[in-house]
N, C-alpha and C positions, 0 to 999 in steps of 0.2 A: 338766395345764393345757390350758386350752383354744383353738382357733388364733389367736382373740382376744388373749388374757394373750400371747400366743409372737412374735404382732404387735408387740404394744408395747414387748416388751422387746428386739427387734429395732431398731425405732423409736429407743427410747430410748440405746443403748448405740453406735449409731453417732456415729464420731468427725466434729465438723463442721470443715471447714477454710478457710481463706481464698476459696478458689476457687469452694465449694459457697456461698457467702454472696453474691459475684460473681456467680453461674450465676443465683441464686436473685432478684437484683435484675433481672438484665436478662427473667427470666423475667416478672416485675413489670410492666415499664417495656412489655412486648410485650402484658400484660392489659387495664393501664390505658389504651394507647392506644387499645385495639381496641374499650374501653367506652365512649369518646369516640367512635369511627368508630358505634357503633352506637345513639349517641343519635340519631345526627341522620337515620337511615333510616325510612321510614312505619313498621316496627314499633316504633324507638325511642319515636316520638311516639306510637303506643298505648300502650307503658309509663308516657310520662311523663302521659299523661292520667291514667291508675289512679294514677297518686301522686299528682295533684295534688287525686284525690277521695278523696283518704282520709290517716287522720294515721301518718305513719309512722316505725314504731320502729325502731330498730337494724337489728336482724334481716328488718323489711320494707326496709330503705333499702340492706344486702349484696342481698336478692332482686334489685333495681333491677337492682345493678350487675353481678351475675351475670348474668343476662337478656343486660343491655344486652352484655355481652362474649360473648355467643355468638350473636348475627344474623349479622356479615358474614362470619362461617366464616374469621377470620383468625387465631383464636385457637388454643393450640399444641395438640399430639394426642400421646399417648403409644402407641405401635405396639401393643406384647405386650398393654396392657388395652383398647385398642380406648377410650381416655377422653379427654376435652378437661381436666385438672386446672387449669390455670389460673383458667378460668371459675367454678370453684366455692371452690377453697383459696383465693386469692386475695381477693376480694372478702371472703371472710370473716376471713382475718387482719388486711387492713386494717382493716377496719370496730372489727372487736374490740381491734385493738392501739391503733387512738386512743382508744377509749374507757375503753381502762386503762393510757394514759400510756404505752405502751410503747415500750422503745426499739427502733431501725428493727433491730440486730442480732434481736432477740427475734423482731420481727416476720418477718426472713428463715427463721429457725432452726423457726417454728409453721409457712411453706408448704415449707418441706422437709419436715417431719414430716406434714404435710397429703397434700403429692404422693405420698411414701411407701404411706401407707394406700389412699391410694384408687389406686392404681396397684397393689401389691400383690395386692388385694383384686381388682380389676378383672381381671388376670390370671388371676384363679383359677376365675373365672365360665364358660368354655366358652364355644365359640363356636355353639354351638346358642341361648345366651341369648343373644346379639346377634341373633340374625334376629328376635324379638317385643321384647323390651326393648333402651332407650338405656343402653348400661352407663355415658356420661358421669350418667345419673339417678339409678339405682340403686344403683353404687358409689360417688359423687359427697358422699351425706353422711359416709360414713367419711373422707374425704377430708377435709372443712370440721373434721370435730368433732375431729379429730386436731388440726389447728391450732388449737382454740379451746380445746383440753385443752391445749397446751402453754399457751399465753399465761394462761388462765388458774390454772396450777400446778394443774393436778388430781393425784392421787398418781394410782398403776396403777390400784387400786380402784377409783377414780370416773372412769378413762378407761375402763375398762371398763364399768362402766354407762352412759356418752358413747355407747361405739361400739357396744353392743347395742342402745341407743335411736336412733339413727342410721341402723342394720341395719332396726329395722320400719320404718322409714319411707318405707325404699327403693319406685322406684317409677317410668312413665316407659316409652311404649309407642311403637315405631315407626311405626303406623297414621296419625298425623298426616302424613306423606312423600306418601300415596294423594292427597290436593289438596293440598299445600303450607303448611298451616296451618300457626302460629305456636306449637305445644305445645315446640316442640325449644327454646326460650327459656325456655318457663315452667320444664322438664328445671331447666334451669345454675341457674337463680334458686332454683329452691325444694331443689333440693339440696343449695345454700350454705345459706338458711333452716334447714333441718332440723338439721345440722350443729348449728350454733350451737344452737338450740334445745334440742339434744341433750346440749350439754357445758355451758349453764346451768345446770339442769336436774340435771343429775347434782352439781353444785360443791354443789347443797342438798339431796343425801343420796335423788334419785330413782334408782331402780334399773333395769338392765334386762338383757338375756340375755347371760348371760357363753360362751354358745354360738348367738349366733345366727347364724353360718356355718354351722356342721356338723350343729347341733341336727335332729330329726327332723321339729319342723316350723321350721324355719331356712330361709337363705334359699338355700341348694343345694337342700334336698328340693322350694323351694317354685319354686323359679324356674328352674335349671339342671340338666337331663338331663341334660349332659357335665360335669362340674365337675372344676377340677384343682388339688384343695387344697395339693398339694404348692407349687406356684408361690406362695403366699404367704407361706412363710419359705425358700424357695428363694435361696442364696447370698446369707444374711446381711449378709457383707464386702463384696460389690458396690457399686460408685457407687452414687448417692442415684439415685431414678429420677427426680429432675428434670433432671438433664442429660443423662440415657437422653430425654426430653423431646424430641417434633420442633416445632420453629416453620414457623410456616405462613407463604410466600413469596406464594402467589396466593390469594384469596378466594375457595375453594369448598372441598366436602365433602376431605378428604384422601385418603381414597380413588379423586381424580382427578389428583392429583401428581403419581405417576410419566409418567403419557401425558402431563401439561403438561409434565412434563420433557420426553421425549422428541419433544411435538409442536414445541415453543420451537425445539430444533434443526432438527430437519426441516424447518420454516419457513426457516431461512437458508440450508440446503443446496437447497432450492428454486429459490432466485430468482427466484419468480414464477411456474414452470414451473404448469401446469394439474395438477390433480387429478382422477382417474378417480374410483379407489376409497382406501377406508383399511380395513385390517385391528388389532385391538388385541387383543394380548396379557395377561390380566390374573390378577386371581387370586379365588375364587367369593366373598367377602366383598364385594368392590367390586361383582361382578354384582347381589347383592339389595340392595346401598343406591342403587348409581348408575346402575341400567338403566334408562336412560330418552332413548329416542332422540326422545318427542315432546313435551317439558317444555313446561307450558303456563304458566309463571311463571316470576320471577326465580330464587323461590328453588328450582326443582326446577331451573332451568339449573344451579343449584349443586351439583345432585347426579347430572347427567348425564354419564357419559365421554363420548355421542358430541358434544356441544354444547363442552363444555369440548376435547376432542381439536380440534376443527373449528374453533372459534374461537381458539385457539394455532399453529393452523397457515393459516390467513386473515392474521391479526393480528399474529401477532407474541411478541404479548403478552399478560396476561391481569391485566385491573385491575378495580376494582370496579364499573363499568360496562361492563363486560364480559358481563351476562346480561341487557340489557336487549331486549323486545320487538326495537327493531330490530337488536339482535344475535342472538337467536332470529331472525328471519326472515333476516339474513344466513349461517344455518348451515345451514338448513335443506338445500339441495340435497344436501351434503355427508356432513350427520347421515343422509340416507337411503343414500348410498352406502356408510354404516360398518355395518366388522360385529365383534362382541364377540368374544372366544372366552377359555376357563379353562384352561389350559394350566399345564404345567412348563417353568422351577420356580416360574414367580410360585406357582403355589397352592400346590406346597410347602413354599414358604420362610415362606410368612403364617403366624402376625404375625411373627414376626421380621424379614423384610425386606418392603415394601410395595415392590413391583416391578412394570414394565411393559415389552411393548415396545408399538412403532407401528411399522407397513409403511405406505405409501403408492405407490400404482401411479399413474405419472405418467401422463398422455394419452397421450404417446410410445409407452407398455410400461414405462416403466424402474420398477425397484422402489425405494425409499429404506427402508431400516430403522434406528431407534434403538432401545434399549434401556435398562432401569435395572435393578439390582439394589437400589441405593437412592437417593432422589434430594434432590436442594438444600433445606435445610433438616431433613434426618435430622441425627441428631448423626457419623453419620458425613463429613458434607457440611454442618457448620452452619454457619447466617451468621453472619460476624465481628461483634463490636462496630458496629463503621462500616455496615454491612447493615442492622445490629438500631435502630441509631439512625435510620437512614433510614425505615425502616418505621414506625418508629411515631411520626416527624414527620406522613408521610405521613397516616396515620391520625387524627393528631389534628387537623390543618387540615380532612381531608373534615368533622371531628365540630363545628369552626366557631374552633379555636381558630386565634389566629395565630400568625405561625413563633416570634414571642419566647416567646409564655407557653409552646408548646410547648417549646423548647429549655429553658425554667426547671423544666419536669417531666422531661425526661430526666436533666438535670443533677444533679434533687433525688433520682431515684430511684435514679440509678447511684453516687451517694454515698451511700447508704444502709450500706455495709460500713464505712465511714470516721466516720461521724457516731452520737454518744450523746446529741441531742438525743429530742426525741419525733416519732412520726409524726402527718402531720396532711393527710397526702396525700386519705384519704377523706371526709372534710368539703368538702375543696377542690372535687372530683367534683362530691358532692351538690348543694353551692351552686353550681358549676355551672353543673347544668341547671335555674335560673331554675325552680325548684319552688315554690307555693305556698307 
């Protein structure tokens, strides 16, 4: 068999429980909010322009909302695959499940199965592929088409030609980061796309590489010098990986969490006291996505540790206004006295724990240090219920909704394990965003 077939039957033979259907809503509820925060952003409005010039199907109307759920970097990350699964499963089992009537159980049970694959999958990729490719892009359509294979009852057969056709389509280059361009949106969209496309497609008897992982020209030979095949049927029994799953607490790259963890503190142990220098501890994945002590945009503020460190320890806080111009020039002095370094165990531990510390030398002399092994919003340290619903209140008011209708989407979605009506949450979306 091939690690493809060993996938699914992995996939398919775990037991789903009350709890993983819970996990799997609130997982939901933190998507869709974030597709709301990220309509209403100037990238948003380039998206909704492209829809409003063109007719769109199914599969182009999940791209939308994939897109739309990965601008404000609020959306969740999974550690070990280095992937945003939300952005991509999601958008695509709703889309898919209202249009074949499904019920919200089913619909939870396809992004469990969804996050599985492309989490799996994503782990197995080496982290040498992560410095040229977005592994949210590339592992991304096995993700979708896993979901859109359950929902629509494909046997093994034809989810394996789902997820070989899935596999070529992979795809999705880091080079857009060098100016800040908007490609890491198109990534989430068209990886949802493909997905789908992929598991239609096969339900009418299209075929496709039942080794395209391992295969010779597969996508190990083709994309990953390090590859670690083992990790995708690696401990079978394991929780589902959507609750392995971290949410995102502050709006930037995740790879700058832990130091906002650690700067948040530092800020109250402060008091105001003046800042010399800052020294941050981190681990070398964060160095090549987030080294960028002179971000000349929003969105590379977002992928700054020294901007993001500097303005958690200025501020307080770190909210979606937080990387604007006059928040860049208020860091500025700071971001030059920071200095990076790769150290143990954060490099160690990656990916299994995403860790930092932060030093700060006060004007005085005096030192302050914090540290993480792992920080707010891992599942080690996840937000409650009451956290999770805050955030994505938050979220849908920036997106323009107000607090009733949002509270009528948390309500609708957090009963989703309870309710054997149909889903109809993603039409609601669509419409909307007042689209042509």
């Amino acid at each position: 068999m091939s690690l493809t077939q060993k996938l699914i039957e992995i996939i398919r033979s775990k037991p789903v429980q009350r709890e993983d259907l819970e996990s799997a809503a609130l997982f939901t509820l933190d998507a869709v909010a974030t597709a709301y925060a990220g309509s209403a952003t100037p990238v948003g409005q380039v998206l909704k322009q492209w829809a409003n010039s063109t007719d769109l199907d199914l599969k182009r109307q999940a791209l939308l909302m994939g897109a739309l759920t990965h601008i404000t970097e609020t959306d969740d990350l999974h550690r070990a695959s280095v992937t945003h699964p939300g952005c991509v499963v999601i958008p695509a089992a709703l889309s898919l499940g209202e249009k074949l009537n499904s019920s919200p159980e089913q619909v939870l049970i396809a992004i469990l199965h969804g996050f599985e694959a492309m989490c799996r999958i994503g782990a197995a990729v080496g982290p040498t592929h992560y410095k040229i490719w977005h592994n949210t892009a590339t592992c991304g359509p096995f993700g979708s088409a896993m979901a859109a294979a359950s929902l629509l009852g494909l046997n093994d057969e034809q989810t394996l030609d789902a997820l070989g056709n899935a596999g070529t389509q992979s795809s999705g280059f880091w080079q857009f980061m060098e100016t800040g361009a908007m490609s890491k949106h198109l990534h989430a969209g068209r990886a949802c796309e493909s997905g789908l496309l992929a598991a239609e497609l096969a339900a009418h008897g299209f075929t496709g590489s039942a080794e395209i992982l391992e295969g010779e020209k597969g996508l190990f030979a083709g994309m990953c010098p390090d590859p670690a095949p083992d990790n995708i049927l690696q401990d079978p029994d394991a929780p589902w990986q959507l609750p392995l799953t971290s949410i995102k607490p502050w709006p930037s790259c995740r790879h700058t969490h832990p130091t906002i963890d650690c700067a948040l503190e530092l800020h109250q142990r402060l008091n105001g006291e003046i800042i010399s220098s800052v020294e941050i501890d981190t681990y070398q994945a964060a160095i090549d996505v987030c080294d960028r002590p002179e971000p000349e945009n929003e969105y590379q503020a977002k992928f700054s540790l020294y901007h993001c460190v500097s303005i958690a320890l200025l501020d307080g806080v770190v909210k979606l206004d937080s990387f604007t111009e006059d928040s860049r020039r208020k860091t500025q002095d700071l971001r030059h006295s920071t200095k990076v370094n790769v150290v143990d165990p954060y490099a160690s531990d990656y990916p299994k724990s995403w860790g930092s510390a932060v030093r700060v030398i006060t004007g005085d002399g005096k030192t302050l240090e914090v540290s993480r092994k792992d920080c707010k919003g891992d599942p080690e340290l996840a937000l409650n219920e009451r956290e999770m619903r805050e955030k994505a209140m938050n979220l849908m008011v920036y997106g323009g909704l107000d607090e009733s209708a949002s509270m009528d989407i948390c309500e609708s979605i957090l009963s989703f394990p309870n309710n054997e009506g149909e889903v109809k949450l993603f039409g609601e979306f669509i419409s909307g965003l007042d689209l042509n």
